[in-house]
Steps between C-alpha positions, in 0.01 A plus 500: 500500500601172586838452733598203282801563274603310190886462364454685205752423188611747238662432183629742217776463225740732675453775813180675375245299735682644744296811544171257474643267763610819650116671495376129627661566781418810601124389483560175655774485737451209699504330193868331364572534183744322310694658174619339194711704299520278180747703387728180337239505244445878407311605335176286440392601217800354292424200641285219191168476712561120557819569691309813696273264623712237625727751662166697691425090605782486702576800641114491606636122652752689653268778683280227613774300673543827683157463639307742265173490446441792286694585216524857309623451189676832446607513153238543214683297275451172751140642573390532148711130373471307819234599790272259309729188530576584840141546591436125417819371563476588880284544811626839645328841408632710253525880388624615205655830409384595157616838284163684322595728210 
C-alpha cells in the first residue's frame, strides 16, 4: 500500500456518517478526514430534488476548499438524487453510500 494519504471529505444530513467517517479511519489513519454534519438541513429527503442538489453542490464546494479529494457521500438520499450531478460537476473521486432493500 502506498504511503501517500489523501484528505478525505464526508458529508451526511445529520451525525450518521459519523460511524462511516469513523470506520474510514480506522482503515486509513494517516488519512484526514473532514466531517460535514449538514444537519441545518435535516433531513434530505424532505428536501424538492432541485434544492437537494444545489445544497450537496456546495457543501461538496465546501469539502473541497478543505483540501479533499475524495468525497463519501454518506446519506442515500444525496447518493441516490445527487452522486450523478456531483460526478460531472467536479474533478475529485467519489463514493456513495447507498441502502439495498
Amino acid at each position: 500500500m502506498s504511503s501517500e494519504t489523501i484528505t478525505i471529505g464526508v458529508f451526511d444530513s445529520g451525525i450518521g456518517g459519523l460511524s462511516i467517517a469513523s470506520e474510514i479511519k480506522r482503515l486509513l489513519p494517516d488519512s484526514p478526514i473532514v466531517y460535514f454534519a449538514d444537519s441545518a438541513y435535516n433531513p434530505y429527503g424532505e428536501l424538492p430534488e432541485s434544492q437537494l442538489i444545489t445544497r450537496c453542490i456546495r457543501v461538496v464546494t465546501t469539502l473541497i476548499e478543505k483540501g479533499c479529494e475524495l468525497i463519501v457521500v454518506a446519506c442515500n438520499t444525496a447518493t441516490v438524487n445527487c452522486i450523478k450531478v456531483l460526478r460531472e460537476r467536479f474533478s475529485v473521486s467519489f463514493v456513495g453510500v447507498e441502502l439495498r432493500p
